[in-house]
C-alpha positions in Angstrom: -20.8 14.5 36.8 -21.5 18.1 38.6 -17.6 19.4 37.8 -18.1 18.2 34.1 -20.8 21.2 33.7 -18.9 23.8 32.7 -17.6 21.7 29.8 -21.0 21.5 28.8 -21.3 24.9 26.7 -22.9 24.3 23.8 -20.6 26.7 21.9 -17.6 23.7 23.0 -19.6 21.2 20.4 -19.9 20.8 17.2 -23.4 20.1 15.5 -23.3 15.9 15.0 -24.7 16.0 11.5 -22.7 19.1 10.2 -19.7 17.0 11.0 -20.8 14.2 9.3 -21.4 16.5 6.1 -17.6 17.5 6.4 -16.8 13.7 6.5 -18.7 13.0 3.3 -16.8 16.3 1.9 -13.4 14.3 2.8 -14.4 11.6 1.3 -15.2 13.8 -1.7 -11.7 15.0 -1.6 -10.6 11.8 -2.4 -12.4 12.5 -5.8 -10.6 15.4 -6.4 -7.6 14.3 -5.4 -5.2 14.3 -8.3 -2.6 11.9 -6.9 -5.4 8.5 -6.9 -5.8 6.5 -10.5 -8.9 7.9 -12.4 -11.2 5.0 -11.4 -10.3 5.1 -7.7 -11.7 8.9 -7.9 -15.1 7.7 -9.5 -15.6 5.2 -7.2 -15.5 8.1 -4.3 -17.6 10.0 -5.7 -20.4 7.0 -6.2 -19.7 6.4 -2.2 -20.8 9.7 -1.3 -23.9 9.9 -3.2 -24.6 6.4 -1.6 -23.5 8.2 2.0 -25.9 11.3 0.9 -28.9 8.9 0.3 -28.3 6.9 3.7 -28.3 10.4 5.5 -31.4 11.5 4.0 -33.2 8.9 4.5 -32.5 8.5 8.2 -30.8 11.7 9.4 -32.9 14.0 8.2 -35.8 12.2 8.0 -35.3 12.3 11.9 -35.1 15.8 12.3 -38.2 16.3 9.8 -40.0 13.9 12.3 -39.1 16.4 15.2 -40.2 19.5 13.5 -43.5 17.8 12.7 -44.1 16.5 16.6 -43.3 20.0 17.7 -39.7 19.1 19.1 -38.3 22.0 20.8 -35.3 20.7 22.9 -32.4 21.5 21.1 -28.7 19.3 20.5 -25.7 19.1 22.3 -24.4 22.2 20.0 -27.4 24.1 20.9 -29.4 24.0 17.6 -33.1 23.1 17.2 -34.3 20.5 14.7 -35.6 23.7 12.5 -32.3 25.1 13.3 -30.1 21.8 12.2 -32.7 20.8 8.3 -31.8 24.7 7.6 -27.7 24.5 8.1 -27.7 20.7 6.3 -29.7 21.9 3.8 -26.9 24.6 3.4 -23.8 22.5 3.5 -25.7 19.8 1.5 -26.5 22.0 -1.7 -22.8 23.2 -1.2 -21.5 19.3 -1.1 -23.9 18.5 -3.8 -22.5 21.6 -6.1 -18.8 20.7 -5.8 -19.8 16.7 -6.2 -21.1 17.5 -9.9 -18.6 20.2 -10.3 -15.8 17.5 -9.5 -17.6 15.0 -12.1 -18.7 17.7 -14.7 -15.5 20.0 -15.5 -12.6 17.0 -13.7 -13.3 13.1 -14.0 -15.6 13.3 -17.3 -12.8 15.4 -19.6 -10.0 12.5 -17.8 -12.2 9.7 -18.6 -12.3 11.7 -22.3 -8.9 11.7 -22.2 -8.5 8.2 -22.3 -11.0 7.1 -24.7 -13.8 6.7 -22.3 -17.1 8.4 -23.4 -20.5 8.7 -21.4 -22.7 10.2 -23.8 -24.1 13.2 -22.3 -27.0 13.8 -24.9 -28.8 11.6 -27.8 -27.9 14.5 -29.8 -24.0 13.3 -29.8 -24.7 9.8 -30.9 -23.5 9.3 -34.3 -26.0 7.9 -36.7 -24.7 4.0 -36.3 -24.8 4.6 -32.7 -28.0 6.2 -32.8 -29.7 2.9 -34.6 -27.8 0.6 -32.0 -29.4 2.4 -29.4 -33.1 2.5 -30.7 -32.5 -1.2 -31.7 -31.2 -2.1 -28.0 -34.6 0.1 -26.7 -37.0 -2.6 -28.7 -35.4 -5.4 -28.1 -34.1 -5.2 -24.2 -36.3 -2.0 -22.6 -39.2 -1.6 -24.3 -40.8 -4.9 -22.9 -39.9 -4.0 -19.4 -41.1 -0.4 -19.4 -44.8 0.3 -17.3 -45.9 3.4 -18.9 -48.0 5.0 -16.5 -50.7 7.8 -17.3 -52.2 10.1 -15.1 -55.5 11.0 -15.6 -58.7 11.0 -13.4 -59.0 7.2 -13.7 -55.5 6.5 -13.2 -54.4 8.3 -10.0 -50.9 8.8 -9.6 -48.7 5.8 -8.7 -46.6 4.9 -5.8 -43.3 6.0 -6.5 -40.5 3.2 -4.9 -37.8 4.9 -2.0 -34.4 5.7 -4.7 -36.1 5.0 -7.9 -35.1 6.7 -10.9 -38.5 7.9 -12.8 -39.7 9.9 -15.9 -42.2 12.3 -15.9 -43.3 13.6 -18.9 -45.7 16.4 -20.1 -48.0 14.9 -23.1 -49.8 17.1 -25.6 -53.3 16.3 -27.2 -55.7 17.9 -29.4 -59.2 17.0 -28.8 -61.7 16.7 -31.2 -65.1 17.0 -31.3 -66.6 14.0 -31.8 -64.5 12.3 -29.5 -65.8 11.7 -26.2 -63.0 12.2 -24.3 -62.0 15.2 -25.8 -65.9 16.7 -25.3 -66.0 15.8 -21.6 -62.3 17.5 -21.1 -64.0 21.0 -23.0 -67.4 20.7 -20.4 -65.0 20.2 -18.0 -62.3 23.5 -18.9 -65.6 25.8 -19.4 -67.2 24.6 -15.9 -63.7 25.7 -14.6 -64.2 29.4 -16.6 -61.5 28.7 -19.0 -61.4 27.7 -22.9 -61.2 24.7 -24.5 -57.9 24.1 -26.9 -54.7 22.0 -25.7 -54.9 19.7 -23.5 -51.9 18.8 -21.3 -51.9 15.5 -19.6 -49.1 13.8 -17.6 -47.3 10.6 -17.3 -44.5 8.9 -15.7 -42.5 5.9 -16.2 -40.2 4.1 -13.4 -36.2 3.5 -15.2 -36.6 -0.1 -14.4 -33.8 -1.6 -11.8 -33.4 -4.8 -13.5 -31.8 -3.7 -16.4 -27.8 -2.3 -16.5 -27.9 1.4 -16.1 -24.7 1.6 -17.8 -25.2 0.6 -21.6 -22.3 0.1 -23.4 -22.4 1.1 -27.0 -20.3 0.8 -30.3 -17.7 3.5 -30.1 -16.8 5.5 -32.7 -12.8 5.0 -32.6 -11.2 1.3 -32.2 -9.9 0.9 -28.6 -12.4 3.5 -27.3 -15.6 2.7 -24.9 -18.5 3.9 -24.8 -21.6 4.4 -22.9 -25.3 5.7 -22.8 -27.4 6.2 -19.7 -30.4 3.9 -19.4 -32.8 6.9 -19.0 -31.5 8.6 -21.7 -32.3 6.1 -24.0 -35.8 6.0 -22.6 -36.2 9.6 -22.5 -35.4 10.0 -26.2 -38.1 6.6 -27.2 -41.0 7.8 -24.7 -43.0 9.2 -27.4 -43.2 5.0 -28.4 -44.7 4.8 -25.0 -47.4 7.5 -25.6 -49.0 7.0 -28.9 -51.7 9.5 -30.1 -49.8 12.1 -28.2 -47.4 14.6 -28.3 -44.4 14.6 -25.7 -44.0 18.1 -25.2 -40.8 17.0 -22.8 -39.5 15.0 -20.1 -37.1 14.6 -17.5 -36.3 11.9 -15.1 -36.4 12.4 -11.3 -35.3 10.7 -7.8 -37.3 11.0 -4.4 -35.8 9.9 -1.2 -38.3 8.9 1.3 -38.8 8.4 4.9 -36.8 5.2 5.8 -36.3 5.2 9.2 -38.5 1.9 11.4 -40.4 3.0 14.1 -42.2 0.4 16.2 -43.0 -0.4 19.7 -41.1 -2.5 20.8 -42.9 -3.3 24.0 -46.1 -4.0 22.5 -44.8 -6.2 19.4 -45.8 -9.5 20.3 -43.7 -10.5 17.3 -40.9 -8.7 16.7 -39.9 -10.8 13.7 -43.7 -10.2 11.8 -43.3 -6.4 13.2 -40.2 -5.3 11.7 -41.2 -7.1 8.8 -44.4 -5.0 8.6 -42.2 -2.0 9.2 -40.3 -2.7 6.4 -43.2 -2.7 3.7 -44.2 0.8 5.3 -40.5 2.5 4.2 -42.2 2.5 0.2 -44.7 4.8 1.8 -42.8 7.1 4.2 -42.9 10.9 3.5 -40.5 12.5 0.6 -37.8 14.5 2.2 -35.8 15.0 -0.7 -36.9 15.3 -4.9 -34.1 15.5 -7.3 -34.6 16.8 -10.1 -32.0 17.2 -13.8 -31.7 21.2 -14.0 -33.8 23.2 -16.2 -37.0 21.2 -15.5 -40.2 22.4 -17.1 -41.9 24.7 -14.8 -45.4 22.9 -14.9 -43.9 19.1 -14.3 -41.9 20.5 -11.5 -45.4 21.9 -9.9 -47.3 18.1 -10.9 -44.2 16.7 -8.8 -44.6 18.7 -6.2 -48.4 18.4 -5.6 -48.4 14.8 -6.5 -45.0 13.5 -4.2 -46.7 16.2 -1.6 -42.9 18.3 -1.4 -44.4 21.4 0.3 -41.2 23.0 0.7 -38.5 24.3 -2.0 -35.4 23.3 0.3 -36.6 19.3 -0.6 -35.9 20.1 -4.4 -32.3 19.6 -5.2 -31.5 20.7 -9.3 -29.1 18.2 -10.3 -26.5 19.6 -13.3 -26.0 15.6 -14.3 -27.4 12.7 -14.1 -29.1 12.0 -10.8 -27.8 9.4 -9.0 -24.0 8.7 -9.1 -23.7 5.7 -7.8 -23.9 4.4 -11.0 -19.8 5.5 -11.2 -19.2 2.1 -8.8 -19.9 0.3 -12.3 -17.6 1.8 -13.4 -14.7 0.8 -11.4 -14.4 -2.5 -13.0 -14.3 -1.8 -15.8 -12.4 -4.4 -18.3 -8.9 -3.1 -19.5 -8.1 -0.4 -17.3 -6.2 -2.4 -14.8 -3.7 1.2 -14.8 -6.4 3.7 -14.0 -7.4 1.3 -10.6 -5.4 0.5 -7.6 -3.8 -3.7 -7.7 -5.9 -5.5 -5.8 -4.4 -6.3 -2.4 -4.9 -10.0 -1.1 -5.4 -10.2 2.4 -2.5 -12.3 3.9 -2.5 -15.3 6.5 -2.0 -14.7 10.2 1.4 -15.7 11.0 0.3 -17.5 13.9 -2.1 -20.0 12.1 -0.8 -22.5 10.2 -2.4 -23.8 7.2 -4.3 -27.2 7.6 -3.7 -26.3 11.4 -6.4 -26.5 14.3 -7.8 -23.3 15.1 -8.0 -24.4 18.3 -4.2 -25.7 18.4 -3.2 -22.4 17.3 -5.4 -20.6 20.0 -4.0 -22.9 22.6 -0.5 -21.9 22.0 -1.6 -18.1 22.9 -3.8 -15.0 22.0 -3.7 -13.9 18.2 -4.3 -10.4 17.0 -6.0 -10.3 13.9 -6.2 -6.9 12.0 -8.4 -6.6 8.7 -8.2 -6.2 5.7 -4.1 -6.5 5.6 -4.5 -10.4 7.4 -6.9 -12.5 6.0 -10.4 -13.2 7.5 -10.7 -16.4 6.8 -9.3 -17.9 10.4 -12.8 -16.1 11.6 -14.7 -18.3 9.2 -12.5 -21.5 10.0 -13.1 -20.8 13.3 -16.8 -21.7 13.3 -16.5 -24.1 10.1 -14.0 -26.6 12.1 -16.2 -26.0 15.0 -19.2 -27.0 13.2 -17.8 -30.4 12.0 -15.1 -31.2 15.8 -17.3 -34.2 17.3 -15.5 -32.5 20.4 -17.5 -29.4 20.0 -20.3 -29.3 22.0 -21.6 -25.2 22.0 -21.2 -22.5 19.8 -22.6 -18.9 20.4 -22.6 -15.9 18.5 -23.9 -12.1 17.6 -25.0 -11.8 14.1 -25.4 -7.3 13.2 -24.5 -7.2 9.5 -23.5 -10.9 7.5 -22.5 -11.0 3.4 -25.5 -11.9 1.0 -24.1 -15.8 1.2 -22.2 -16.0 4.1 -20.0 -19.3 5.0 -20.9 -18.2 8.5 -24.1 -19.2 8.5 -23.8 -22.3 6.3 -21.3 -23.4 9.5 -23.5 -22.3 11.9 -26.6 -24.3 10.1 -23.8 -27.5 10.0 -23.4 -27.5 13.6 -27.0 -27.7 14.0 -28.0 -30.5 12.2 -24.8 -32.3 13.6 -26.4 -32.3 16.9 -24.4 -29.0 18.7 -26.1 -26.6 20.5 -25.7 -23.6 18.3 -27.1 -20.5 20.2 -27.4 -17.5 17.3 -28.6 -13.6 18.6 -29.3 -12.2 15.1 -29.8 -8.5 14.9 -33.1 -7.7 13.7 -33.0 -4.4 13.5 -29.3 -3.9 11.6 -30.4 -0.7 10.1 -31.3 -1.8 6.1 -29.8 -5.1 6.8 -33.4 -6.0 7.9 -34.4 -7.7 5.3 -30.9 -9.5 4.8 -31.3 -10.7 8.6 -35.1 -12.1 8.5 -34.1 -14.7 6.0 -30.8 -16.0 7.4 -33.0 -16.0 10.8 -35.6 -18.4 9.5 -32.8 -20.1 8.0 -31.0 -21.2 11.1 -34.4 -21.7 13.1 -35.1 -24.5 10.3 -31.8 -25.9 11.0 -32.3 -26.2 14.3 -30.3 -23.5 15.5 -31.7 -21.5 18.7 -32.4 -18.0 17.2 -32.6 -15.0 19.4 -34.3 -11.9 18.0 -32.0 -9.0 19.9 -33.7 -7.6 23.2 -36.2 -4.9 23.8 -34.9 -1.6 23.6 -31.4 -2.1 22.8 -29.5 -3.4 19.5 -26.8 -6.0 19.9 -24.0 -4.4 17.9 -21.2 -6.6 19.9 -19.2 -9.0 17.6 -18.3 -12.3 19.7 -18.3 -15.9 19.3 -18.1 -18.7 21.9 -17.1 -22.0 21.3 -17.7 -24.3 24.3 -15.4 -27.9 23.4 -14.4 -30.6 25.8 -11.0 -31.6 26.1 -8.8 -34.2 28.1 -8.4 -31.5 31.0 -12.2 -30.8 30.6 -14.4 -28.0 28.9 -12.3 -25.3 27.0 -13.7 -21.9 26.1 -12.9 -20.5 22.7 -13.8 -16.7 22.3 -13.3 -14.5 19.3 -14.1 -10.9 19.7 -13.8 -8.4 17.3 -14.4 -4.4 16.2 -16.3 -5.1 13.0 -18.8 -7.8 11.7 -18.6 -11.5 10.8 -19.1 -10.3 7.4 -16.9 -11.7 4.8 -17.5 -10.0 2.3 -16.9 -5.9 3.8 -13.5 -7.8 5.6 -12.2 -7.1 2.8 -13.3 -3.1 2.5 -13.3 -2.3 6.4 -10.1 -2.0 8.6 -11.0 -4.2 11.9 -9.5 -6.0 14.7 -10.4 -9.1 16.7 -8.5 -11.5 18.7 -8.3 -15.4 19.4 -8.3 -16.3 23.0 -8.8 -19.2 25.5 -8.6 -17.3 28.6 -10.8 -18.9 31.0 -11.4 -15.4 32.4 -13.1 -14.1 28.9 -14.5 -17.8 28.7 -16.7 -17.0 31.4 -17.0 -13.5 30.7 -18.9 -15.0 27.0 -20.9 -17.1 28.6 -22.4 -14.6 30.8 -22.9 -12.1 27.6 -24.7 -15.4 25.9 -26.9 -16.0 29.4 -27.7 -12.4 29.7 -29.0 -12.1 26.0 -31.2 -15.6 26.0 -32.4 -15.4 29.3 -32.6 -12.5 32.2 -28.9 -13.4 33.9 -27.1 -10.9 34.7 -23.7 -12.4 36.9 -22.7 -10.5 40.2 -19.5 -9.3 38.4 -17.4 -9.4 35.0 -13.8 -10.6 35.0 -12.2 -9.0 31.9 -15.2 -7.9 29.1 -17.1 -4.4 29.8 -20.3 -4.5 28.6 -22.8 -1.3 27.5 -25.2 -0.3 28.5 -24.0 -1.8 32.0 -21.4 -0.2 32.8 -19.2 0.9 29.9 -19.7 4.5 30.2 -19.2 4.5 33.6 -15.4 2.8 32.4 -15.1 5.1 30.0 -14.9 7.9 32.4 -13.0 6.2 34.9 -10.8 5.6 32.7 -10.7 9.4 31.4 -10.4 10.8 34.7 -7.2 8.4 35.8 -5.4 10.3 33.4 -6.8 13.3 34.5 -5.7 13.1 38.4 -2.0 11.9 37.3 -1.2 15.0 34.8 -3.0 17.2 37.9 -0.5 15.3 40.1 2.7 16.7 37.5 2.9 12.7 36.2 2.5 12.0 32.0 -0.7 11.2 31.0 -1.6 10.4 27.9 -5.1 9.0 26.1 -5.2 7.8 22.5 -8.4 6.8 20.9 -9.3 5.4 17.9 -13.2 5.2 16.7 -15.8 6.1 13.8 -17.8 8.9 15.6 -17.0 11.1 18.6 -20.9 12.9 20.1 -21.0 11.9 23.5 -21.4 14.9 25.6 -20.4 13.3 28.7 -17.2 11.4 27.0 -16.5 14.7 25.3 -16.6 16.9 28.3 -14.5 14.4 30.5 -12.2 14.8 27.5 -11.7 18.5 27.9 -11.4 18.5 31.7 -8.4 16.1 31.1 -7.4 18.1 28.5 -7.4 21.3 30.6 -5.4 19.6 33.4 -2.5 18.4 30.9 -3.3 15.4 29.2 -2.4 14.8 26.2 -5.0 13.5 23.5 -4.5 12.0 20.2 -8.2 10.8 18.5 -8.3 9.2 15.4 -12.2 9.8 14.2 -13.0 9.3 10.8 -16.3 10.3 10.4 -18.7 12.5 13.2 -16.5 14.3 15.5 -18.6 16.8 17.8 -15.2 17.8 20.3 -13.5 20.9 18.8 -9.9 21.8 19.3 -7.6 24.8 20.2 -10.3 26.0 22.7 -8.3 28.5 25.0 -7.5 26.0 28.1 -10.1 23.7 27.7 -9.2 21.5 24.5 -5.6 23.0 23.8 -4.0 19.6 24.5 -6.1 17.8 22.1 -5.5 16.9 18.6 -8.1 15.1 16.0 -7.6 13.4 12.7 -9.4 11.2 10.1 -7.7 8.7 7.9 -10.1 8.5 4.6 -8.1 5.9 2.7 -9.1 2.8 0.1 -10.2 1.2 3.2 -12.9 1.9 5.5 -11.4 2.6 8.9 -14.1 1.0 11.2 -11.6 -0.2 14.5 -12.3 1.0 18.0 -8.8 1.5 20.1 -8.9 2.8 23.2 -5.3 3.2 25.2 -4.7 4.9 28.9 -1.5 5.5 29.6 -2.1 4.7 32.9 1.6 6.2 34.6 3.0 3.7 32.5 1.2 0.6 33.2 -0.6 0.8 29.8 -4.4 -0.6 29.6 -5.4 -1.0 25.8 -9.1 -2.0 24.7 -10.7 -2.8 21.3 -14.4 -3.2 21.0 -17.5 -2.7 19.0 -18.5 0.7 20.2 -17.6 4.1 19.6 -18.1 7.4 21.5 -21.9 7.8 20.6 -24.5 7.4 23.2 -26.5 5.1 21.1 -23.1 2.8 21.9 -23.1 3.5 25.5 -26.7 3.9 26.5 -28.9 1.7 23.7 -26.7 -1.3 22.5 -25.7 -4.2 23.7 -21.7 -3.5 23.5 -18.3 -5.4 24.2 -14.9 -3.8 24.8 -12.1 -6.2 25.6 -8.8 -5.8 27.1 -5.1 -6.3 25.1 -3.2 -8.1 27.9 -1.0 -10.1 26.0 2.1 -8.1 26.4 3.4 -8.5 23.0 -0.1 -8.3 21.3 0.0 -4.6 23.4 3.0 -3.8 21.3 1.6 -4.6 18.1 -2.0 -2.6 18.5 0.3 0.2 19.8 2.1 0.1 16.8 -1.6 0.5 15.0 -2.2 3.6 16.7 1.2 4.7 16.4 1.6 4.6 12.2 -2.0 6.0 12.0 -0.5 9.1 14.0 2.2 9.2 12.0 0.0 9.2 8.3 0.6 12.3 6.6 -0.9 10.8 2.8 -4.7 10.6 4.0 -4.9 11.8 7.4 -7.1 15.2 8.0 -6.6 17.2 10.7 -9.2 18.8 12.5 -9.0 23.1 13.0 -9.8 25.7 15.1 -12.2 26.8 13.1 -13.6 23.2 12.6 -12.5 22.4 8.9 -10.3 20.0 8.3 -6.9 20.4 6.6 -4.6 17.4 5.3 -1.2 17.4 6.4 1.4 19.5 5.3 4.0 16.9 3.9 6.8 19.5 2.7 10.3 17.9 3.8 8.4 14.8 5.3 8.8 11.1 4.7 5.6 9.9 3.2 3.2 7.7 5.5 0.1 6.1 4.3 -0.9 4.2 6.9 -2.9 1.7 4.8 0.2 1.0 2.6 2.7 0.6 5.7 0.2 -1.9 7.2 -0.3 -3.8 3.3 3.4 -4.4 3.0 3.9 -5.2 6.6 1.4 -7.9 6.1 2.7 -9.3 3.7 6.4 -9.1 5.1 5.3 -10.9 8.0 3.1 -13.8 6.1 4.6 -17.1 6.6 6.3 -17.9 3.2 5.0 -21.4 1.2 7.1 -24.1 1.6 10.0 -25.0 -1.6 7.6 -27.4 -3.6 9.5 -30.8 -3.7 9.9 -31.3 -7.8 10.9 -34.9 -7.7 8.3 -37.0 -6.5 8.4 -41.0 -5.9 5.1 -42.7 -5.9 4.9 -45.9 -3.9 2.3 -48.6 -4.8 0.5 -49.7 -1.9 1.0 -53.1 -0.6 -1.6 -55.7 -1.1 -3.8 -56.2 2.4 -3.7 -60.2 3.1 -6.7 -61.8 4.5 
């Protein structure tokens, strides 16, 4: 590790969470990008206010945490926790700006254009839409609403994590034979001032329940239109407040403190203490306040001193309404099938016949799967005929992230109660999957199902399953391992790759991840699977430095890697002292990337991209040329040292020759992309490609139609059909 020092610069690195700002500006760019149906674009902008919130909430709220507790050791870029909030806060208000821009003066005139209105004041409403909308307020809202006053008696009320509130500034004349007014005047001339108006304040939560998005009765046939739930509030909260004047009000957003903190060692329970944890989050400390622009100077101040903001870079102004993630609504919208992409369908895996065994089709040899252009239901079917073959006798698997009503864990709950041993580690502490994971916990525990609540210390982010199943030749091992979750429901958003095997070397390679996460067994050594935090960073750098002493020995050598977040400093630094001795590196990072390029013989030979597409990219490839004996992995970790140091990881080799072919040819198209690829600068921006006088390649379209090229075609249906009675059974 000595020779990798003078990598180690910090002027070499990029700041981790000033990357991941320019990755939620790419996605931005999607927005703005003219080329993508109208509907597509407002769906990208709802994804990064839902990115933004995430960050905030445990990002930032991080660094806040180190600022408090007097952190002074600074990043891998050489910043300071001070130093990092001030920059974010910088590119955040600049992200923030061009996000509203982009909806303000581009996708709101478009969605004008085509007879799709969002009212943007009560004020536009003509006078039939104006009595729809106060009828819809007494029927549907006004019974939900909690008007909340605050006042001496009534302190001011918690205010939920993401919430969209009112606040409003209320006007009352006292008079003199009224109590209350008489004990406000004592009160003003004990403070030296003089009695008169009296301001009080109040606010009300925009209640989650009910559709943000109300449509309304348009003013042209064929048109839609819509008003925003708090508007309609807003312009009724005077019902809410009788006897008072509403001098004004405007709704705001707070972002709190959401990230768990817990000690582990000395949580008897983990289950009761995360779940303890989880009721603290509505109380953590407000890092960011949004606010709608040209907020009345005195409810600003009551915000502030209530919600505790001490400093003005937590205020954001919003110039719209707060909280676009509202646009995903949107997106599905009923007759505007042209303005949206055509839904893809997932295809079947060539190799798996319908009606087949999964495990007749994993006999005959290794099967790549790659997600979302194949289908992930073989991954469901997998466990489902597992649950109900009388020959299955195990089944094992990591849980991180599952869908709200996942078939997964209806199989897994099956094979219980049909008598299997059904060994399930379910990831507690899946970052606001928490919640999500406690219930489907209990839920297999009841069925019988032998729950294991992650380890100490370390989150099990690997995605495998075991399936242990006696045969005529004896017990047969069935593995799956994949790059994303056994979710599937995100299958379908998420690019990912997993394999089918019955190699007896991976077999017991399973079982020894299974044994090490229920019990304290460790084996001597691992045939095929590298496991983190063991030893995979130590194979990561192997790995690195192979290449590195065959381009120093004048041979090719060449490293392609595909992941969602490059920060490693040790990964990173190996990286350039390859790059410096000739190797040449392709990376395909979509989101954090802390490696810059073109740095004068150290990261010359190194070239970075990000493929922001209609799918999530979310596969891990890792290929080593290897002086032509190529070594491919896939896993579940990325280049981060959470991955390699605090989580329970897998990375598995591609041996399969022709299943080598075909992930090469992954890599190889998402090279190749020049629709939605990025590339990374000198300077550290990122640029798209320049496609003058180029063939068009968008990766996630080749792989589509490739999908469906290769599904296996449905057989002629036979039109004539003879039905044959059956023959009566004699005695």
């Amino acid at each position: 590790m000595e020779k990798l020092k003078e990598y180690t610069n910090p002027e070499y690195y990029e700041n981790r969470e000033l990357s991941w700002i320019k990755f939620n500006g790419r996605v931005l760019n999607e927005a703005r990008d003219k080329s993508i149906p109208l509907l597509e674009r407002l769906k990208f902008v709802s994804i990064t206010s839902s990115n933004l919130d995430e960050f905030f909430m445990v990002r930032v709220a991080s660094l806040k945490d180190m600022v408090h507790a007097g952190y002074k050791k600074t990043d891998i870029a050489g910043m300071t926790a001070s130093e990092q909030l001030a920059a974010i806060n910088h590119d955040t208000r600049e992200l923030v700006e061009l996000q509203y821009s982009t909806y303000n003066r581009s996708l709101i005139p478009l969605l004008n254009a085509r007879g799709i209105y969002i009212v943007d004041a009560y004020e536009d409403l003509e006078d039939f839409q104006a009595e729809y909308v106060d009828r819809y307020f007494e029927e549907n809202i006004y019974p939900v609403l909690t008007p909340m006053a605050v006042d001496a008696s009534r302190p001011f009320p918690l205010i939920r994590n993401k919430t969209l509130n009112i606040v409003a500034l209320l006007e009352e004349n006292p008079k003199k034979d009224d109590l209350l007014g008489k004990a406000e005047e004592k009160k003003l001339k004990a403070e030296g001032k003089k009695g008169g108006t009296i301001y009080e304040y109040a606010t009300v939560q925009v209640p989650s329940v009910l559709p943000r998005l109300i449509p309304i009765p348009s003013v042209k046939e064929g048109e839609k239109s819509f008003i925003l739930l708090e508007q309609i509030i807003e312009k009724n909260i005077s019902k809410l407040f009788l006897g008072h004047k509403v001098v004004c009000a405007y709704p705001y957003r707070i972002m709190r403190n959401a990230d768990l903190s817990f000690d582990e060692d000395e949580a008897e329970d983990l289950l009761k203490e995360i779940e303890k944890s989880l009721k603290k989050r509505q109380w953590g400390e407000v890092i960011r306040l949004e606010v709608e622009y040209g907020i009345d100077k005195r409810l600003l101040a009551f915000l502030k001193d209530e919600l505790r903001v001490e400093s003005e870079d937590d205020i954001f102004k919003i110039n719209g309404p707060i909280d676009l993630t509202y646009l995903m609504k949107m997106y599905g919208l009923e007759g505007c099938d042209d303005l949206r992409y055509k839904p893809y369908t997932p295809q079947p895996v060539p190799q798996i016949q319908q009606g087949e065994s999964i495990f007749d089709a994993i006999k005959k040899g290794d099967i790549l799967l790659h997600h979302p252009y194949q289908t992930f239901d073989p991954v469901v079917e997998f466990i489902r005929q597992a649950a109900k073959d009388p020959d299955v006798l195990a089944i094992k698997q990591t849980l991180y992230r599952v869908s709200g009503n996942s078939p997964i864990i209806a199989s897994l709950a099956q094979a219980a109660e049909n008598g299997k041993q059904v060994s399930v580690l379910v990831e507690l502490k899946a970052r606001f999957d928490e919640e999500n994971n406690i219930v489907w916990a209990k839920k297999l525990e009841k069925a019988g199902c032998h729950v294991i609540y992650g380890l100490v210390g370390l989150k099990t982010h690997s995605k495998i399953a075991l399936v242990v199943r006696r045969e005529e030749e004896g017990i047969c091992r069935y593995v799956h391992l994949g790059t994303g979750n056994y979710n599937d429901s995100t299958a379908k958003l998420y690019t990912d790759c997993g394999i089918f095997t019955c190699s007896e070397a991976i077999g017991e390679d399973a079982t020894a991840v299974f044994n090490m996460l229920s019990g304290y067994s460790e084996p001597l050594s691992w045939n095929r699977l590298v496991v983190a935090p063991i030893w995979l960073r130590k194979r990561f750098l192997k790995l690195i430095e192979r290449e590195t002493k065959y381009a120093r020995a004048g041979k090719t050598a060449k490293i392609v890697a595909k992941m969602n977040s490059l920060c490693d400093r040790d990964i990173i630094a190996a990286l350039y002292e390859a790059s410096a001795a000739g190797v040449q590196i392709d990376l395909v990072v979509r989101g954090i990337c802390c490696l810059k390029v073109g740095i004068p013989k150290i990261s010359e030979n190194i070239r970075v991209r990000s493929i922001v597409g209609n799918f999530l990219e979310h596969s891990r490839i890792f290929y080593f040329y290897n002086d032509g004996q190529d070594e491919i992995y896939m896993g579940s970790a990325d280049w981060m040292p959470r991955n390699l140091d605090r989580r329970v990881e897998i990375i598995f080799p591609v041996e399969n020759e022709e299943l080598k072919h075909k992930v090469m040819h992954i890599l190889d198209v998402e090279l190749a992309d020049n629709t939605k690829a990025h590339l990374l600068q000198k300077d550290g921006t990122y640029e798209k490609v320049d496609k003058r006088g180029k063939v068009l390649v968008n990766s996630q379209l080749q792989f589509c139609r490739e999908a469906e090229e290769a599904a296996p075609k449905p057989a002629d249906v036979v039109k004539d059909r003879i039905f044959i009675p059956a023959e009566p059974v004699e005695d």
